[in-house]
C-alpha positions as CSV (number, residue, x, y, z in Angstrom):
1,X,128.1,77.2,81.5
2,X,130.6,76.7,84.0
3,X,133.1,78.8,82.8
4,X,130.5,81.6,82.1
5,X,129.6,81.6,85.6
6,X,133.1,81.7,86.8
7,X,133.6,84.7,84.4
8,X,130.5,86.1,86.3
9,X,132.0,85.7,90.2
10,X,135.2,86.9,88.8
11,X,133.9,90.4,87.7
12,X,131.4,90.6,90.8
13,X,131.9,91.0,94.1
14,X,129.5,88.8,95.8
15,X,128.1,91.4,97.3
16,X,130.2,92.3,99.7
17,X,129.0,94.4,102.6
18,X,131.9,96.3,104.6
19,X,134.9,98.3,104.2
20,X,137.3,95.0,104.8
21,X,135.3,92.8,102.3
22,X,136.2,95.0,99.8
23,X,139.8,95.3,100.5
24,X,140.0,91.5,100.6
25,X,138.6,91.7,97.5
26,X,141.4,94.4,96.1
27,X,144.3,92.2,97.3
28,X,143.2,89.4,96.0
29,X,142.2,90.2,92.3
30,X,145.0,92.9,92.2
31,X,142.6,95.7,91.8
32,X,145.1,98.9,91.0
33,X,142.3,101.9,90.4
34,X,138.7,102.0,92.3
35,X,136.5,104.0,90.4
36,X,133.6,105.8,92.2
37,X,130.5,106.5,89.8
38,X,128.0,109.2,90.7
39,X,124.9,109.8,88.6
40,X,124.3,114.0,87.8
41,X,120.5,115.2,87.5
42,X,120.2,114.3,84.4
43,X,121.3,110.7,84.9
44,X,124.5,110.8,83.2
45,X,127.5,108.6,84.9
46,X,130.3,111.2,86.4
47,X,133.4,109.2,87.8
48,X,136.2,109.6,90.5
49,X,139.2,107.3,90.7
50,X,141.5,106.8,93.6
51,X,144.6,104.0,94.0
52,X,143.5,101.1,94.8
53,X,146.0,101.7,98.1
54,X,143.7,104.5,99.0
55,X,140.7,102.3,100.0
56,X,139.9,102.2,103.9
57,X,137.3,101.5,106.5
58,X,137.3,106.0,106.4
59,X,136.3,105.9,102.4
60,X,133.6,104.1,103.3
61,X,132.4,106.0,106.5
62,X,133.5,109.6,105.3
63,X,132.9,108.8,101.6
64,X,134.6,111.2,98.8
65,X,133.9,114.9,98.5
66,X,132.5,116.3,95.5
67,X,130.9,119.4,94.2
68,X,127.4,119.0,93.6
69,X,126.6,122.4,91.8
70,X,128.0,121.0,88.7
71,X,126.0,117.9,89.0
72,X,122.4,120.1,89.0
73,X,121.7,119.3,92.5
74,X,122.9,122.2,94.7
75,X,123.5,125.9,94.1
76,X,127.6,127.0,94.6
77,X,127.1,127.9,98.3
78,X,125.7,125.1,99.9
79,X,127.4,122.6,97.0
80,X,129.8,120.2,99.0
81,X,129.0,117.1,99.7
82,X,130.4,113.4,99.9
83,X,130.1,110.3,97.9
84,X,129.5,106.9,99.9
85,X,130.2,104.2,98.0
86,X,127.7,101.1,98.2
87,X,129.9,98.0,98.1
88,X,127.1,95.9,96.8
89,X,127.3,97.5,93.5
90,X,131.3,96.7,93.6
91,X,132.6,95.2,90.3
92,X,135.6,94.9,87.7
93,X,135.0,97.6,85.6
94,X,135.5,95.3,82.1
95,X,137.3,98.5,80.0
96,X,139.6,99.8,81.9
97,X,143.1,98.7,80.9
98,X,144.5,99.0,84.1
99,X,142.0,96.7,86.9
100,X,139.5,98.9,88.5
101,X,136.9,97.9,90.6
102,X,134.1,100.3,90.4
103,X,131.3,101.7,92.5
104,X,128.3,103.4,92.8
105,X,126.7,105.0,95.5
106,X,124.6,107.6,97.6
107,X,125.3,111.0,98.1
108,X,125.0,112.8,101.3
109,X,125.4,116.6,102.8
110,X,127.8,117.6,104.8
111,X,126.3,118.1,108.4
112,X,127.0,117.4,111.8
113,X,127.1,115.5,114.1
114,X,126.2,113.2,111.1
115,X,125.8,113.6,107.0
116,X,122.4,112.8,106.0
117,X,121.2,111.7,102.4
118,X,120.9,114.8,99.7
119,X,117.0,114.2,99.3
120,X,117.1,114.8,95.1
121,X,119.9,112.2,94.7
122,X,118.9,109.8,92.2
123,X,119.7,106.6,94.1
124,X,117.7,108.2,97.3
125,X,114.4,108.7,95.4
126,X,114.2,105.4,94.2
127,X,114.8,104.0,97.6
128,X,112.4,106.3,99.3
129,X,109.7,105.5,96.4
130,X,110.4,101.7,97.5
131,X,109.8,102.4,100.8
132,X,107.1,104.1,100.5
133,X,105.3,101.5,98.2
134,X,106.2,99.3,101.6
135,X,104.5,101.5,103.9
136,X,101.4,101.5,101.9
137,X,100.9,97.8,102.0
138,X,99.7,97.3,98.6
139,X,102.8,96.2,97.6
140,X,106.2,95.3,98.8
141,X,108.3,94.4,95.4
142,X,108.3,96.1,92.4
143,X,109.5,94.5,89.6
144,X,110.2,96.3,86.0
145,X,112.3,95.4,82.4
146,X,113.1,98.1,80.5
147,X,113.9,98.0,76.6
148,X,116.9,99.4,75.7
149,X,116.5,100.9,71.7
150,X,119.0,102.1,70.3
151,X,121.2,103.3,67.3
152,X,125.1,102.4,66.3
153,X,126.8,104.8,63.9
154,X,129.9,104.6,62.2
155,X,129.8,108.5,61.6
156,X,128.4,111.4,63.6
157,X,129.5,115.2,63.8
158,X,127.5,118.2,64.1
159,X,128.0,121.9,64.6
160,X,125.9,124.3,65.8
161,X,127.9,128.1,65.1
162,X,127.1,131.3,64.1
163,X,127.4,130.1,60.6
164,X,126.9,126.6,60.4
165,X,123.7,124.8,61.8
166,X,124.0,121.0,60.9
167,X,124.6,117.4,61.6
168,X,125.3,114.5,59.8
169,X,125.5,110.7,60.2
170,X,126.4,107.4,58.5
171,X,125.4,103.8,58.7
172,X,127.0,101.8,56.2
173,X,123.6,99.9,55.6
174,X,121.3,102.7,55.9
175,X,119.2,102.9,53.0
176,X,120.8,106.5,51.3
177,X,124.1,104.0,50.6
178,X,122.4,101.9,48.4
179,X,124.5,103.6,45.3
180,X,127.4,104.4,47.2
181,X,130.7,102.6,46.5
182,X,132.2,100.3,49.2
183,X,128.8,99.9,51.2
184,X,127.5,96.4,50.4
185,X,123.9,94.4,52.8
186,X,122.2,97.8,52.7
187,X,118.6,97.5,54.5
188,X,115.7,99.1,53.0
189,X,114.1,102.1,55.6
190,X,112.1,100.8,58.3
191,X,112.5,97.1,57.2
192,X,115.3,95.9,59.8
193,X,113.0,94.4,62.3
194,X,114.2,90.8,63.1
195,X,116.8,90.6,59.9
196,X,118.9,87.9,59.8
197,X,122.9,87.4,58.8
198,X,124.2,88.5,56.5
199,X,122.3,91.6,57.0
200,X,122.6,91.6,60.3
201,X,126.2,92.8,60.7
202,X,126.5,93.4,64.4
203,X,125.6,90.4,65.4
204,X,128.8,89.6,66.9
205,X,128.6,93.0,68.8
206,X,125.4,92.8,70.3
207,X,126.2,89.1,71.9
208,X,129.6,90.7,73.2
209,X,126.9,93.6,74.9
210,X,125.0,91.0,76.3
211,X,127.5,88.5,77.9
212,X,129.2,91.9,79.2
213,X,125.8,92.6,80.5
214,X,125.1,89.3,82.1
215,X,128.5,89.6,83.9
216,X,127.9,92.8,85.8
217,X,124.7,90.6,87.1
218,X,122.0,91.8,84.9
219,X,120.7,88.5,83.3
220,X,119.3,89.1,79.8
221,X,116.5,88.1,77.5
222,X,117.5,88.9,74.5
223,X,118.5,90.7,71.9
224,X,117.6,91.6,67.8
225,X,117.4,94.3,64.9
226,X,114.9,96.5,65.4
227,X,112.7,98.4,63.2
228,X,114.8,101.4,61.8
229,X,117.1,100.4,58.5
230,X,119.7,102.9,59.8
231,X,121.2,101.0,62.4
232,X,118.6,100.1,65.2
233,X,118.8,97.6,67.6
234,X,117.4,96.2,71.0
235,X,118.6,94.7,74.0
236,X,116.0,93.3,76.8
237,X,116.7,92.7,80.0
238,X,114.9,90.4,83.0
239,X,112.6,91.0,84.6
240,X,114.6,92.6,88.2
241,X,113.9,94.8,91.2
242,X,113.2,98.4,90.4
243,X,116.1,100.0,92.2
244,X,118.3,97.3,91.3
245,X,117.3,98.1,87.8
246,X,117.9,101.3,87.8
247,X,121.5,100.8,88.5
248,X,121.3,98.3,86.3
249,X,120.1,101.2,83.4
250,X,123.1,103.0,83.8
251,X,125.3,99.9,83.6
252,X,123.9,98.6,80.4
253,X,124.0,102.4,79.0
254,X,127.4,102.1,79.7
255,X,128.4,98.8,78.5
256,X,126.5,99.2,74.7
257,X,128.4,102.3,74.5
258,X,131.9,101.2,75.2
259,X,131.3,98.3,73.6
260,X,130.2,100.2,70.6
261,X,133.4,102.1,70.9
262,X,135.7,98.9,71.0
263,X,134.4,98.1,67.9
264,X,134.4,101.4,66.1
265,X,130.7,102.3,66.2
266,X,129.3,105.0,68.1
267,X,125.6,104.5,70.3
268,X,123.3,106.5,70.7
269,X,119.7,106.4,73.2
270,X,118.2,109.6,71.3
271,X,114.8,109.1,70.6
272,X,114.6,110.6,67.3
273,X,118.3,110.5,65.8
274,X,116.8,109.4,62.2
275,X,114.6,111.3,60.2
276,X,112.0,109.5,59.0
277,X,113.4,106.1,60.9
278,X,111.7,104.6,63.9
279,X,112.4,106.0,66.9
280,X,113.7,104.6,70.1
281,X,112.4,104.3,73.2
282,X,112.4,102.2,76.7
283,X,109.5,100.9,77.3
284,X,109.2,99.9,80.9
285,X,107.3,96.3,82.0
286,X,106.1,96.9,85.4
287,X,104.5,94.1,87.9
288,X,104.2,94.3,92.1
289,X,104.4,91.6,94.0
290,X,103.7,91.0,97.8
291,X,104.9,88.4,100.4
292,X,106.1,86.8,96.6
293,X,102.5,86.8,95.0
294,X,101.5,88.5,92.1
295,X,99.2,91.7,92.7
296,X,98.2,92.5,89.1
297,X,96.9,88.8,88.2
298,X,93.5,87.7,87.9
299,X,92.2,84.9,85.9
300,X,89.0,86.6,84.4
301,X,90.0,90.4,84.7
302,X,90.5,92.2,81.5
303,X,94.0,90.7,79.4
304,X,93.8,88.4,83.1
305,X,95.0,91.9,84.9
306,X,93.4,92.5,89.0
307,X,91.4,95.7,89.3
308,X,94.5,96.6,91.3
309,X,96.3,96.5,87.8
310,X,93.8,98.3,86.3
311,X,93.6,101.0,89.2
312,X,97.8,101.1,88.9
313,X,97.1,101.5,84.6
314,X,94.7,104.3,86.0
315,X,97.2,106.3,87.8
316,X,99.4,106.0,85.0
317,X,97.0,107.7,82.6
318,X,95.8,110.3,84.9
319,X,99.3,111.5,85.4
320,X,101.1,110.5,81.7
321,X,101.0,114.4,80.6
322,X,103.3,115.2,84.0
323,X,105.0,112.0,84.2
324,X,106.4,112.8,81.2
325,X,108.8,115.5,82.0
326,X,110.6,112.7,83.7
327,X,110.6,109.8,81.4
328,X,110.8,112.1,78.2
329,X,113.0,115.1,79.6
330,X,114.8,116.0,75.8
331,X,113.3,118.3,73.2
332,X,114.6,115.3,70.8
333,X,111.8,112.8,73.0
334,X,108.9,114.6,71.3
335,X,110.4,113.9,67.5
336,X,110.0,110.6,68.7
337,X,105.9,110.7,70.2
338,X,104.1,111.4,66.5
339,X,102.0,109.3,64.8
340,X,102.9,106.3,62.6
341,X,106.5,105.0,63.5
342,X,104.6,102.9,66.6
343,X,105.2,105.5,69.5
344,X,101.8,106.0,71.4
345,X,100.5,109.7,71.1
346,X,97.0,108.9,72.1
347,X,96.1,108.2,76.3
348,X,94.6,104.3,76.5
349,X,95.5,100.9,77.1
350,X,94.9,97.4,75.6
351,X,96.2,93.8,75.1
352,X,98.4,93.7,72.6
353,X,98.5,96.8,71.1
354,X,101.2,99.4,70.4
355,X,99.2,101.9,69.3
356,X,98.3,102.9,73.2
357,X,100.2,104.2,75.7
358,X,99.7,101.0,78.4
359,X,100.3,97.9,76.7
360,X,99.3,94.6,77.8
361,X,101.7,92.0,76.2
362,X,99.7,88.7,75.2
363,X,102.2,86.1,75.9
364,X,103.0,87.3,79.4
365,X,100.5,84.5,80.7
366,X,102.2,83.1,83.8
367,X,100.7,84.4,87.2
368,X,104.3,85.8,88.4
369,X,104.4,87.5,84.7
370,X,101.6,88.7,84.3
371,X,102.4,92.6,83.8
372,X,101.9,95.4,81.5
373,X,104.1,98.3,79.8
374,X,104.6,101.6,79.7
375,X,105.6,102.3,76.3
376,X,106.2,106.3,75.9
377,X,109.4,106.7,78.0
378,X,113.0,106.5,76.4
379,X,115.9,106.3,77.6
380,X,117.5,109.7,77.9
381,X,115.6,109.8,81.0
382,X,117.0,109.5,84.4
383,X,116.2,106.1,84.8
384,X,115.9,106.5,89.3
385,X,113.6,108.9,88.9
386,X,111.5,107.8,85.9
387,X,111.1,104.7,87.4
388,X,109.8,105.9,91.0
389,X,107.6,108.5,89.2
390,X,106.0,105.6,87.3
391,X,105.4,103.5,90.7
392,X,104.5,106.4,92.5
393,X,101.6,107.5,89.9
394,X,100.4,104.0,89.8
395,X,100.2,103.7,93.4
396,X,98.0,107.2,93.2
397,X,95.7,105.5,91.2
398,X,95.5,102.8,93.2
399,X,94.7,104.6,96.3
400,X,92.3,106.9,94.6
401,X,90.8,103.9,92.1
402,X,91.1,105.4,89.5
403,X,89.5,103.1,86.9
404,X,90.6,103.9,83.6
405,X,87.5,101.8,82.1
406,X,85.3,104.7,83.9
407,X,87.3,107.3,82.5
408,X,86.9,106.4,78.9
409,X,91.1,105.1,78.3
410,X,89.7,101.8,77.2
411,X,90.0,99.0,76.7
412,X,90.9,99.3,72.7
413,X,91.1,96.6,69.8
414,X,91.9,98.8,67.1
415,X,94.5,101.0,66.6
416,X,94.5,104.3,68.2
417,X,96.1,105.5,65.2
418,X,93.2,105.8,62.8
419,X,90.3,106.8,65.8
420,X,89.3,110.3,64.3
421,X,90.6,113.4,65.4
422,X,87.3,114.0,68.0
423,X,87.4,110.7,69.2
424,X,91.7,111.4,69.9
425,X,90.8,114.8,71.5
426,X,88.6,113.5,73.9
427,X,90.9,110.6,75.4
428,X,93.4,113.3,75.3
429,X,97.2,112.8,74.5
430,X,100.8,113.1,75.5
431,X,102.4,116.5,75.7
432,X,103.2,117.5,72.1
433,X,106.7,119.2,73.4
434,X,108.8,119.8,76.8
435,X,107.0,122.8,77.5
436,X,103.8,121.4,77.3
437,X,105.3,118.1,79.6
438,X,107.2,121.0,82.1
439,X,103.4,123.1,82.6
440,X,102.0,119.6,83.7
441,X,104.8,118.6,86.0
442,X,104.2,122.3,87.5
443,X,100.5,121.7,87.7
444,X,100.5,117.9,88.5
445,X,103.2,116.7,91.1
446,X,101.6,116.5,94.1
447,X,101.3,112.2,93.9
448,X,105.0,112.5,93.7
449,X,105.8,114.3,96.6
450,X,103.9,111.8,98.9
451,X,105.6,110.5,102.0
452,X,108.5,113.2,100.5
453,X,109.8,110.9,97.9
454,X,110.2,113.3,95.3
455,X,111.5,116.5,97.0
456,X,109.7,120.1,95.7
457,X,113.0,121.3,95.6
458,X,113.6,118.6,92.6
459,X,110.6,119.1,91.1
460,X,111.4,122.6,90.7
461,X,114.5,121.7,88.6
462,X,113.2,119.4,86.5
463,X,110.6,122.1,85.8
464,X,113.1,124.7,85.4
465,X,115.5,122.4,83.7
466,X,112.7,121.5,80.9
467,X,112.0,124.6,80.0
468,X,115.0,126.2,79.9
469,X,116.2,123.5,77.1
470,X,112.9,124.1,75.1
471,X,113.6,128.1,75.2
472,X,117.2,127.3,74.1
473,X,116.4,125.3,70.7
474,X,113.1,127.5,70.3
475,X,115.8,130.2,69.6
476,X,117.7,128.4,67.3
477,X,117.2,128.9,63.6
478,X,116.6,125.5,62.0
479,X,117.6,124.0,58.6
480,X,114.5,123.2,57.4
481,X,113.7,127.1,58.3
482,X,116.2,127.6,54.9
483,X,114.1,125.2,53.0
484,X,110.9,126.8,53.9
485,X,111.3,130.2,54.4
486,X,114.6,131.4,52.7
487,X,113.4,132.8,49.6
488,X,110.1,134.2,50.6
């Protein structure tokens, strides 16, 4: 344990504070590269790297310059703006050959006398959502876990041309190998969940994610094979602070991937790679706390949840339909929200039960645990501003008490699966594409832009962003279309 925990300092930076802490911290570890990582609208990980000999006290107060058109947040004339690096977030970056310490950050315009935060930055919605949560004084902590599902591939390509639509991947123990030569352990479909060595091959991978992830300060549960035979797995997180969480998304995004690549595998967060396989998705646990007490407990409430729980579970529901054109933003995330492969479609909450959207986990029993989840993101989202869209929707329904009882969402013992098709239409459902997910974002937005946490400016370009990439593969002849329709 010791040694684990001086592998731990050794990677972090303590959390160093200033300009000087961090060149301290250069000279001593012989840092060579510092790496700067920004996060683009659609929260993907975009880097700049200067020598090591380049830090100063002025990269820290004048920050790097970068063009924030081709990140989605600015249009070409009014694009420049700087990168300040947050020296809290400092760290070894663990693949890099030569020793880089890497960053992330806020972004800022270019003003004057002073720069001032770029309002739709990812990292600057999160904090606003936090504060504003502060300023309410319902709450002063929120606290979230977020499942990471995923795939690992040995073999992807795809091609989309003029004359060649297609894709194609391999998993040596994906069940269409059974009769090929060379592939030995093959798992029948949807019949990984939980399986055990020798069957469960990346074993050795997956602990190598996880200590990775433990050392850039992100303490883990745990981590399994998950439902889909063609190469699923999870990895689960603590419980941590949501904007510390979302930072710490993009780092365990990063890590499973190149440590995936070190071993020869691709990863992949799509939430429908698989036909036919269980999807993945990110289901996000979600608790507030304030002055450290639990908000959402209450011995003899509902699954032991407060009626401010239930109020929060209400502002969720009222808003699902909009909130998902931030936690669902690919055309791929709506593959993934159909029936049977234990993705909620149907709007309702209940203990134990994955059938509905809000889940209430049974063994979460523990006043400080006791929480809920939010089980129709994945993780192709953005995770800053998925996760201040969720806070800020439940704090609506808090405010407005919104009881989800009252509105019919609920409780449910059974599964929302098999309730007939007039007893689904009336509870109502997720958005069936992006489209549909873009028009409620457009029509419902107005609990996101309180105390001017989420911009209109950057609900604008979500909304434009979702619906141009639904037109896009609307257009796009599909191979099944050759199945179906080629000989009529």
């Amino acid at each position: 344990m010791e040694k684990r925990q001086l592998e731990i300092e050794e990677r972090r930076s303590k959390k160093m504070k200033t300009a000087k802490e961090v060149m301290d911290f250069i000279k001593k570890n012989d840092v060579q590269m510092v790496d700067f990582k920004m996060v683009d609208i659609n929260g993907q990980f975009r880097h700049v790297t200067i020598p090591a000999t380049n830090f100063s006290e002025d990269t820290m107060k004048d920050g790097v310059g970068f063009d924030a058109s081709n990140y989605g947040y600015a249009v070409v004339e009014k694009s420049d703006m700087v990168f300040i690096p947050d020296p809290e977030t400092a760290m070894i970056d663990p693949f890099c050959e030569i020793k880089t310490l890497s960053m992330t950050g806020n972004a800022m315009i270019i003003d004057y006398p002073e720069n001032r935060p770029l309002a739709q930055y990812p990292r600057n919605i999160v904090l606003a959502a936090e504060e504003y949560m502060k300023k309410t004084g319902i709450a002063d902590e929120m606290l979230i876990l977020p499942e990471f599902e995923f795939y690992l591939f040995d073999d992807v390509a795809w091609e989309v041309s003029h004359n060649h639509i297609g894709a194609e991947i391999d998993a040596s123990q994906a069940p269409w190998n059974t009769y090929n030569e060379g592939f030995g352990n093959v798992i029948g479909s949807q019949k990984a969940y939980h399986i055990a060595k020798p069957l469960d091959t990346s074993f050795e991978m997956r602990s190598e994610m996880c200590m990775e992830i433990e050392k850039a300060g992100i303490p883990v549960k745990y981590h399994h094979p998950e439902v889909g035979a063609a190469g699923q797995f999870e990895i689960e997180p603590k419980l941590g602070k949501m904007s510390k969480m979302a930072d710490g998304t993009m780092n365990i995004k990063y890590i499973i991937r190149n440590v995936a690549a070190k071993y020869g595998k691709t990863a992949t967060f799509m939430p429908k790679p698989v036909y036919n396989e269980a999807g993945s998705g990110m289901h996000v646990h979600m608790l507030l706390t304030k002055n450290g007490k639990p908000v959402f407990y209450d011995e003899n409430g509902y699954g032991q949840l407060s009626q401010t729980a239930l109020y929060f579970i209400g502002g969720l529901l009222e808003h699902i339909s909009s909130i998902c054109a931030i936690t669902n933003p690919t055309t791929n995330s709506y593959k993934r929200l159909i029936p049977g492969f234990e993705a909620p479609v149907t709007i309702g909450y209940a203990m134990a039960n994955r059938s509905a959207v809000v889940r209430i986990p049974a063994y979460a029993k523990d006043p400080l645990h006791k929480r809920f989840e939010l089980r129709n993101p994945d993780a192709t989202c953005n995770p800053y501003y998925a996760f201040a869209a969720i806070l800020m929707a439940g704090l609506d329904g808090i405010e407005k008490k919104i009881d989800p009882h009252e509105k019919g969402w609920g409780p449910f013992d059974c599964s929302l699966f098999d309730l007939p098709e007039e007893e689904k239409a009336k509870l109502g459902g997720v958005p069936a594409n992006l489209t549909e997910a873009a028009k409620a974002l457009k029509a419902d937005h107005e609990y996101l832009t309180k105390g001017g946490v989420f911009p209109e400016k950057l609900i604008d370009l979500i909304i434009a962003h979702d619906l141009a990439e639904d037109a896009e593969l609307a257009k796009l002849p599909h191979p099944q279309e050759y199945a179906k329709y080629f000989d009529l």
